[in-house]
N, C-alpha and C positions, 0 to 999 in steps of 0.2 A: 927430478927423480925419475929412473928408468924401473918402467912394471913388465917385466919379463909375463907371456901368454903361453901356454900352451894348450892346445887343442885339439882333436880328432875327429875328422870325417870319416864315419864305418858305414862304408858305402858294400853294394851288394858284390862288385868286384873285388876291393882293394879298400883298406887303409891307410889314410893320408893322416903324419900327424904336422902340424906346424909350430913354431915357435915365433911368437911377434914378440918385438918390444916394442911399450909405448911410452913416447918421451911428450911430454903436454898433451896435445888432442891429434896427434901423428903417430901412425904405427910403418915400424920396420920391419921388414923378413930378417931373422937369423937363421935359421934351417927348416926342414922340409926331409920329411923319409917317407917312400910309400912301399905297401907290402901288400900282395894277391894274396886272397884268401887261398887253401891249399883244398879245402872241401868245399862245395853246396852251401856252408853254414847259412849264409845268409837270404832270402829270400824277399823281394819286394819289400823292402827296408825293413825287415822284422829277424832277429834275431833268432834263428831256430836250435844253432848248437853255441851256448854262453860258453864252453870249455874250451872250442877250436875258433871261436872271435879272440876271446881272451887269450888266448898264444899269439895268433896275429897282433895283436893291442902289445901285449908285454914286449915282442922283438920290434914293434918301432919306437918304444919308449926307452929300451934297450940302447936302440941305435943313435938314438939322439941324445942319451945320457951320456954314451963314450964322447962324445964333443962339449956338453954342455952340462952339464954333472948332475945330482939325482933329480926327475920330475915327480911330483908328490898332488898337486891336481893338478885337473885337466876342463878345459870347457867341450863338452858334445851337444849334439843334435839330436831333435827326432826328424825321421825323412818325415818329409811331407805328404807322400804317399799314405801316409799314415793316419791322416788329419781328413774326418769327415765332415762334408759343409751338406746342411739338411734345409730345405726350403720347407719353412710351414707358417702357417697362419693360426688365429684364433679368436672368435668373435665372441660379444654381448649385447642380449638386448638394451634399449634403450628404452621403448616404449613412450615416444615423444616428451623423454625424460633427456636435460641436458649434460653430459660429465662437467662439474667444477673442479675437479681436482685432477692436478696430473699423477699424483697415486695411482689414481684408479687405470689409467693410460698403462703406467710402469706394469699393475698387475698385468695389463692384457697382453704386454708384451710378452712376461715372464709365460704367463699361460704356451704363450704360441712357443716360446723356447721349449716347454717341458713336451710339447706336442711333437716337437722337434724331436726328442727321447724317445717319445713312442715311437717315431715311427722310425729310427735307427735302431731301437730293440728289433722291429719284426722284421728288419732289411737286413740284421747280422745274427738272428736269431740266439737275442741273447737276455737274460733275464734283468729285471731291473737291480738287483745287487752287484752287475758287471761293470766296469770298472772304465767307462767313456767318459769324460770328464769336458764339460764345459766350457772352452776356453775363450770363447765371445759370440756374440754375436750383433746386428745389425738390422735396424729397421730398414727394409725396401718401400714401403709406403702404408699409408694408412686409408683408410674405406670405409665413408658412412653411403650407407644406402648402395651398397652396389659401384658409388663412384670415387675415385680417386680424390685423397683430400689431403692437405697441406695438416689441416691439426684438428684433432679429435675437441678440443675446448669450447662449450658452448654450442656446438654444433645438436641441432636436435634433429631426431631420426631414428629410427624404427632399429636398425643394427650397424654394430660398428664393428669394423677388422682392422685388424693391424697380420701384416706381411712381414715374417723376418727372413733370414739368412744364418743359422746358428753354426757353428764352429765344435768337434769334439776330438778328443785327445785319449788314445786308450791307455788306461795304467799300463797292462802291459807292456808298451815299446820302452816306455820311462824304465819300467823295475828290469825289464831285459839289460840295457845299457848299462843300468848300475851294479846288475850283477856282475857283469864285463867287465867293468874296468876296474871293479872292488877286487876280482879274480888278476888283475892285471897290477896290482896294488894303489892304486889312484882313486884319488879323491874327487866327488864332482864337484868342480869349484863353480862352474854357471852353465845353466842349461837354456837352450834354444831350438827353435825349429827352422829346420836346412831350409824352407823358402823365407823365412822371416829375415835367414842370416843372410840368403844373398840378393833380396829385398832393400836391406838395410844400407849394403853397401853400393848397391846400385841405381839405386831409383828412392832420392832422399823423400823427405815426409811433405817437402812442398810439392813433388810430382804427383803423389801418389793419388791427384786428383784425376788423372789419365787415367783411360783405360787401358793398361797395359800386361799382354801375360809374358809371367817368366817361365819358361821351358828349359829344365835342367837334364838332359838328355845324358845319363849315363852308359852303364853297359848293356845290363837287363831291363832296366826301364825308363821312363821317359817322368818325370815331376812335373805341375805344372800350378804356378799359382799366379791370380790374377787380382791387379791393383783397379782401383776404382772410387770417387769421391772421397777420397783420405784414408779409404785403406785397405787393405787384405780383405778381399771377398769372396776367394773362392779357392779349392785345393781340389788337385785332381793326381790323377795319374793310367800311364797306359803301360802295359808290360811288353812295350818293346820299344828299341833302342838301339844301340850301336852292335850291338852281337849281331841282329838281323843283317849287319852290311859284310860282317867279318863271314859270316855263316855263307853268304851270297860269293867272296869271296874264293873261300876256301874251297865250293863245289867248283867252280869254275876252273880255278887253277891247280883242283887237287893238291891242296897243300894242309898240311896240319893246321890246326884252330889258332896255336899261337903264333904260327909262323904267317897265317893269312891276318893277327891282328899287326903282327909288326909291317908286314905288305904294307898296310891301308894305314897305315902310321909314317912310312918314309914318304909314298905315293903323297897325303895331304902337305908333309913337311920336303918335302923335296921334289916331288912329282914327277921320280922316276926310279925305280929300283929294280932290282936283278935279283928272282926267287928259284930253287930246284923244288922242283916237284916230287912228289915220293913214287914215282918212276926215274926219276936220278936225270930227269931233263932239265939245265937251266935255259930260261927265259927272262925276258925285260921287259918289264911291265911301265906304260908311261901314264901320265895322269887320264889324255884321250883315249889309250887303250882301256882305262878301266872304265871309264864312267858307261858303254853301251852295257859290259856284266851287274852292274849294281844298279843301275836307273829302274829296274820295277822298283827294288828293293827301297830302295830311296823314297819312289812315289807312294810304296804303302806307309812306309813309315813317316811322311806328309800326312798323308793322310789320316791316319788316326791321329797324329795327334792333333791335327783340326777339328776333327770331329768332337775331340775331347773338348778342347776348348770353345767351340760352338755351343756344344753340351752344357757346358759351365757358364760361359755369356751370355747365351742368345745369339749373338749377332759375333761378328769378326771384331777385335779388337782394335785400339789405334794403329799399337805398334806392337810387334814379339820383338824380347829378347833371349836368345839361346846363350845355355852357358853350358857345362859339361867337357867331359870328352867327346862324345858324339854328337855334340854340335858342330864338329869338323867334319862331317859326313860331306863327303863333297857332294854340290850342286844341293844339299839340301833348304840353302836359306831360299833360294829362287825355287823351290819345287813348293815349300810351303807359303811363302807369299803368293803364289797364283791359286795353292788350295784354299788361302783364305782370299783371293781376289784383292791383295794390298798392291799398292808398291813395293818393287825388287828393295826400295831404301827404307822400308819400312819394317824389313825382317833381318834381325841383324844379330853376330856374333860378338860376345861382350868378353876381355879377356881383364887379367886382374888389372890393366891399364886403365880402367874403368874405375877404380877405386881411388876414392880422391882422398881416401886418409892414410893411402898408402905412400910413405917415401919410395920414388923410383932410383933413389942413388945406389942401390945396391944391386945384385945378378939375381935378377927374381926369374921364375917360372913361368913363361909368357903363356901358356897357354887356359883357354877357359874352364878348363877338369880344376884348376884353382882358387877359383871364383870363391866356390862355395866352400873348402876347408878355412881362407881367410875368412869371408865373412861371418864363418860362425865365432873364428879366434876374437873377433873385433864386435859382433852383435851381442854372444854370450856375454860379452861383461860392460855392453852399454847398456843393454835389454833382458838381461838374465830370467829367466823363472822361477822361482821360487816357490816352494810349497810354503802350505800356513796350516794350521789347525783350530780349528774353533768348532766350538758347543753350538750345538742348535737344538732347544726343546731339550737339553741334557744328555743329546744324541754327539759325538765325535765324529767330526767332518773335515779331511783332509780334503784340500786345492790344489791347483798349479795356477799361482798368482804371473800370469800373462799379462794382465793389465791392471788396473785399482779395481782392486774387487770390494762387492758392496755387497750387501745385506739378500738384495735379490737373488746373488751368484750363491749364498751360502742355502737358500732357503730351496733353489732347483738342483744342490749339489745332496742335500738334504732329504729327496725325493718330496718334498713336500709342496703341494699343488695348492698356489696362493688363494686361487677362486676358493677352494672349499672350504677358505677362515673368514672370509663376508658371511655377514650376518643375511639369514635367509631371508627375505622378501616377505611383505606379508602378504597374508592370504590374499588372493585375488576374488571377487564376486563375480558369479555366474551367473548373469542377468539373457532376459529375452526380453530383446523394446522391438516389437511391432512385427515379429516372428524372425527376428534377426537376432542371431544366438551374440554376445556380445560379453568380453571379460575386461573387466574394470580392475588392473594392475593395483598390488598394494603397493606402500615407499620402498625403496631401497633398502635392507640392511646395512650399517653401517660397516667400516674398511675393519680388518684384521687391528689389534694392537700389537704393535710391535716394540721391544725393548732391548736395546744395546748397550753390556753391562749396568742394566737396571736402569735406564733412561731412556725415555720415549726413542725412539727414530722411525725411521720409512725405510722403504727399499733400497734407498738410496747412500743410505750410510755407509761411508767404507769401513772397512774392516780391517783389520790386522789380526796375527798369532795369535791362539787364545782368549781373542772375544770371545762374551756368553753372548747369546740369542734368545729370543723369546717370543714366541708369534701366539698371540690368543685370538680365537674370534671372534669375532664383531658381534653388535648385539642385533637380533630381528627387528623388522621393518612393522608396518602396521596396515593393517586392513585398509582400503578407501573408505571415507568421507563423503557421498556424494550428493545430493539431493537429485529431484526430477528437475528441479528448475536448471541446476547445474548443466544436467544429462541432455536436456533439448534448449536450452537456451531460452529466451524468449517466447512466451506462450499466444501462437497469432491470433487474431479477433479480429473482426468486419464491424464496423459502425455503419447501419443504413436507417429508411425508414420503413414501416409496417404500417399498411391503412393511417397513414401521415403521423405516427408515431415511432420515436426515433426508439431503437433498441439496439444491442451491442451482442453477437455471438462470439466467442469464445471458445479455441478448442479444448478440449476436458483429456485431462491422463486416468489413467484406468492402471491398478496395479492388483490383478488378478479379477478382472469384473469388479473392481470395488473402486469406487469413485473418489482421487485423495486430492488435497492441494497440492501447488508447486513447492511449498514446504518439505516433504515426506521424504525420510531419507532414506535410500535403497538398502536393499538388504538380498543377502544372497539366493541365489532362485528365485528373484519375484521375475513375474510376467507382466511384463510394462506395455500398455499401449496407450500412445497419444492420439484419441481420434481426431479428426482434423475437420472443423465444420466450417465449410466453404459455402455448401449449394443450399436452394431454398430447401431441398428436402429435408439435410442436414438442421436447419432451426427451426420448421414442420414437427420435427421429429423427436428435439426438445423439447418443443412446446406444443405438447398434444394435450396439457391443460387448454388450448383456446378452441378445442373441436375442431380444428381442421383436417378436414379431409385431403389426406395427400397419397391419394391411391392415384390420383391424375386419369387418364382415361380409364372409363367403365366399362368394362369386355366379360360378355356370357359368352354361352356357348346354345347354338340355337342347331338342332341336329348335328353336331358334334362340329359345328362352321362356327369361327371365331365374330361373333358379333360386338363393335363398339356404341355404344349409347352414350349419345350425345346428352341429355337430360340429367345424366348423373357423374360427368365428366366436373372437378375442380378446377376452374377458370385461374390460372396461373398469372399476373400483368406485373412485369418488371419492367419501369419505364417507358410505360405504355404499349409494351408489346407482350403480346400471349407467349409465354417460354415455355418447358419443360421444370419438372420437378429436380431435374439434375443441373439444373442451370447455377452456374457458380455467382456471389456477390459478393461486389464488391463495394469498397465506404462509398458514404451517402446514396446510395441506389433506392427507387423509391419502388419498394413495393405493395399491391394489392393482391389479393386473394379475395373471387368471388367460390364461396360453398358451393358444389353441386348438391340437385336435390336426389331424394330417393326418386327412383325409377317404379313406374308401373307397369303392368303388361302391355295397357295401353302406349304407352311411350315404345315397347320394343315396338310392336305391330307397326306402328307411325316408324319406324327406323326402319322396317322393310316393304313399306307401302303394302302393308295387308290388311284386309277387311276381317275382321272378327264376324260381324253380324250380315246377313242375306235380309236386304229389306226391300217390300213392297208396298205401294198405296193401290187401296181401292175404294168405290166407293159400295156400301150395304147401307141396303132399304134408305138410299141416298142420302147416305151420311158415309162421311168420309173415315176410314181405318187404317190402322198400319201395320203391318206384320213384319215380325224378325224374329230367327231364328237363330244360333251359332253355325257359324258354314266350316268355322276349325276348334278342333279339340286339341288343347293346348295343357302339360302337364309336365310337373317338377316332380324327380323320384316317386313317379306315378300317380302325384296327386293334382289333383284335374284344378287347372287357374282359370281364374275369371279378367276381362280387363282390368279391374281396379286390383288386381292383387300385388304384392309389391317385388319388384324385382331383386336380388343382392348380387354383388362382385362375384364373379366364375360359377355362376348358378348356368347348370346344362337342363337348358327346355328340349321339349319335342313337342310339334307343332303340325298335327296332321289335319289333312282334310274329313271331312262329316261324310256318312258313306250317301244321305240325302241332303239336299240344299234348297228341293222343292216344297210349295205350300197345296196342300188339296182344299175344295169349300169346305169343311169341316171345321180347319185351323181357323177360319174369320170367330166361330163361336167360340173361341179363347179371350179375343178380343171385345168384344160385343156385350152390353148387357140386354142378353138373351135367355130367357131358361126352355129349354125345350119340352122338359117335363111336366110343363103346364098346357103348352098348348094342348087344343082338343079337336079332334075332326082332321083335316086333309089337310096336305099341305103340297106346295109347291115349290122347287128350285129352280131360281131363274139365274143365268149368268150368261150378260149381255143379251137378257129377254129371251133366252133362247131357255128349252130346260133346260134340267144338269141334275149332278146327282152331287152325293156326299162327299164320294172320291173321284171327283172329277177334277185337275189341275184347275189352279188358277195363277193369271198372272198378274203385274204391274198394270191399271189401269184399267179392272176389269169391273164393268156394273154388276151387283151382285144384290139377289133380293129373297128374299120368302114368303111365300103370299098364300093363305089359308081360301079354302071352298068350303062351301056347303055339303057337298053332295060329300 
């Protein structure tokens, strides 16, 4: 059975229509008409005047009707120019929580798609009710932690991304075309997109693991879309093209626009033609005369469209292949293999000989300007597009089914942003352990419910016409669970010995200064501290039921000079050596503690080798005596100490000298049982037999007497 094609290429110059027939899985050329548009209508593949496309459209269906009798549909194209490809990303925390479901994956993709939306709204300044349509897109790679990862499954880690590459499609180019050719009388029988169609027939689905761009270089502008791990990844376009060489042409040899494009049409097709000038001069122009006039022209138009496609890659491609009319740009294949640094065999002109579903038994159209009206006659109706409509939430949501559309496609078509139907997270607790602010994650909320025609599904459900949808969300998550035991793990402890008794220290949690078990379970704003009891002072310090003294060295202050006293100092012995109260223990360590005693004045004085008392022997009325006196005045907050007084920790003395330190004869009668008041009659002072008086000094070792007369 023979399936008669019709189809139209409404490019920005001209209109191509074709007619294929297909007999089993082979298509034939029957005819071919092409018609220049006579206005501007067209612009970077976007239809600006539907009434002067639609005239051009009706006289080649026209013209192909008188041979072939009435056409009634037609298969068209959107340019590819048309088609925006958005790089975006979009993460979730994990919170050393692992994903078990690829649900949850699917959400994050969808996520990074709708993010995709954003940011094509603010790059074409247009509202989200505008009408860019979705038409695929493609994970670039996925990211826990910052590093590239093979799959998000089980993986645990603080945040996860996923990278995509999304695809969008604007209603307008669609409803422009259809107004066109409805104006034209034709029906759209299958629709396609110009890089898909000469994709399809070029570079089959087992290539399409190369990276390879196709570059459709028309009149006004340049398409370019690029293949890559099984498929369409990327869509571009530059607004220049083959006019820039006709343009180059036409100043040079001063000749009209169309007469310089039919020049640069015999020149590639025969490489050598005879032009009049509109000074009425003719000349011969041969292929080496032209290329010194065009070669800037050539090089820019290399050049950008490298830079496009670098733009779109990254990196230079395997291989380009050109199709177009102005892929006949002479010297162009070799100017852009060295702007992208290929091989000259690596950039290459593709004509419909290239199409292997094409029979060549008949007079076909060699050149590559036919590339693309075939392949859309022959893509349109192996690969058609198709719209669908389906309910979402009771909302009406039209597609353009590009590929098996699923549940995900309908709910981003939707505007509806999958994150915000998980169930919210439960509260998180706001804790402080050890003055380190610290939040304790609740569980997850559970995933969206989702229902297709009233039967559970996932994101992943395909879809058809007239499916209902239904996405409710998920229920909340629930606060932490946690205890202290939980929160520090294991609670450390030292087993040693104390004066040959074995005891065990323990460190203690504290939540808010209040002493609780490892049992106690947090709660939000508590202030948690684990003290951690290491050192002797730390079990000292528990255990000040046994009177231990753990001030460790005893320091006054002796005229505002840091004095240590040894007398009141706590003898410290871990394992036979005198330590520090900081000193850390560990199991079986055998520790002693000798108490220091209280400190007396006496004890400072003996720490600075000072004499409190000035003392002398003598002898009187030859008996031996001994005198002393205080030679320093010594006083706490002005109150005067004696040696036995008792000393405390950071007590500030002051310790002055006596303004006398001498003893006169007078002082022995302090000592002496003497009363003077009785004696009667004369008396006599002798000291060392010699006289003396009352206030006469005396020193160590002096004879001393009193001896009454008569007279």
């Amino acid at each position: 059975m023979v399936d008669q094609i019709f189809s139209l290429d409404i490019g920005t110059r001209s209109v191509t229509g074709i007619i294929l027939e297909k007999a089993d899985n082979a298509y034939s050329l029957v005819d071919y008409y092409v018609e220049e548009h006579r206005a501007r209508s067209m612009h970077d593949g976007q239809i600006h005047h539907v009434l002067e496309v639609a005239n051009v459209i009706n006289n080649v269906k026209k013209a192909l009707e008188l041979k072939h009798g009435p056409l009634h549909k037609v298969c068209i194209a959107a340019a590819g120019r048309s088609l925006k490809t958005i790089q975006s990303s979009s993460f979730m925390s994990l919170d050393n929580q692992a994903i078990k479901d690829e649900q949850v994956i699917k959400h994050l993709e969808l996520s990074a798609v709708q993010e995709a939306q954003k940011t094509l709204m603010k790059e074409h300044i247009i509202n989200k009710d505008a009408s860019y349509y979705c038409v695929g897109y493609s994970v670039l790679h996925y990211e826990l932690d910052g590093i590239h990862i093979g799959s998000l499954i089980d993986q645990i880690g603080y945040e996860a991304r996923v990278e995509i590459i999304a695809t969008f499609l604007p209603k307008m180019v669609i409803e422009s075309l259809l107004a066109a050719i409805e104006r034209a009388n034709l029906e759209m029988d299958a629709l396609t997109l110009e890089p898909i169609a000469a994709i399809d027939v070029l570079i089959p689905q087992s290539m399409r693991k190369l990276n390879v761009a196709l570059v459709d270089i028309g009149a006004g502008t340049s398409d370019i879309a690029l293949t890559n791990q099984g498929t369409v990844v990327a869509y571009g376009m530059v607004p220049t093209a083959g006019d820039e060489i006709t343009e180059a042409i036409s100043d040079y040899y001063l000749l009209d626009f169309p007469v310089a494009e039919q020049t640069k049409k015999n020149i590639v097709h025969h490489h050598q033609t005879t032009v009049t000038d509109i000074l009425g001069f003719e000349s011969q122009i041969t292929y080496d005369n032209l290329i010194p006039t065009i070669i800037d022209k050539v090089d820019e138009l290399a050049q950008t469209i490298a830079d496009e496609i670098i733009n779109l890659n990254a990196k230079p491609p395997q291989a380009v292949m050109l199709v177009g009319g102005g892929s006949l740009t002479p010297e162009l294949t070799n100017v852009l293999a060295g702007k992208l640094k290929l091989p000259s065999n690596r950039v290459a002109i593709r004509d419909i000989t290239a199409i292997n579903q094409l029979n060549k038994d008949s007079d076909l159209p060699m050149g590559p300007d036919f590339v693309t009206p075939i392949g859309i006659a022959i893509a349109a109706k192996q690969n058609p597009i198709h719209y669908i409509n389906v309910l979402v939430n009771n909302k009406n949501v039209r597609m353009f089914q590009l590929k098996q559309l699923t549940v995900g496609d309908a709910l981003i078509h939707a505007g509806l942003k999958v994150t915000d139907f998980y169930g919210k997270p439960g509260s998180a607790l706001f804790i402080k352990v050890n003055n380190k602010d610290i939040t304790l994650p609740g569980s997850y909320g559970t995933a969206p419910q989702i229902q297709l025609n009233e039967e559970t599904a996932t994101i992943d459900s395909h879809i058809k016409h007239r499916d209902h949808i239904s996405i409710e969300k998920g229920s909340g998550g629930n606060p932490p669970e946690v205890t202290v035991n939980e929160l520090f793990g294991e609670i450390p402890s030292v087993s040693f010995f104390m004066n040959q008794k074995a005891v065990k220290m323990k460190s203690s949690i504290y939540v808010s200064n209040k002493l609780v078990d490892e049992h106690y379970l947090v709660k939000d704003k508590d202030i948690i501290e684990l003290r951690q009891m290491t050192t002797i002072k730390d079990f000292l310090t528990i255990n000040q039921t046994n009177s231990i003294d753990i001030r460790g060295k005893f320091m006054i202050y002796v005229d505002h000079r840091p004095i240590y006293i040894d007398a009141g100092e706590t003898q410290i012995i871990l394992n036979g050596k005198k330590v520090p109260a900081d000193t850390p223990l560990k199991d079986n360590d055998q520790l002693n503690i000798k108490k220091g005693k209280q400190p007396k004045m006496q004890d400072v004085l003996d720490q600075l080798n000072e004499t409190y008392w000035h003392i002398i022997h003598i002898q009187f009325n030859d008996k031996p005596v001994t005198l002393k006196q205080p030679r320093l005045k010594v006083t706490r907050d002005n109150t005067k100490l004696t040696t036995n007084s008792s000393i405390f920790q950071h007590d500030e003395l002051s310790i002055e000298q006596n303004n006398s330190d001498s003893f006169i004869f007078q002082d022995v009668f302090r000592y002496v049982d003497l009363d003077l008041t009785r004696i009667k009659g004369k008396f006599i002072l002798l000291k060392n037999e010699q006289p003396t008086s009352f206030d006469d000094p005396i020193s160590d070792g002096d004879q001393l007497c009193i001896k009454w007369t008569n007279n």
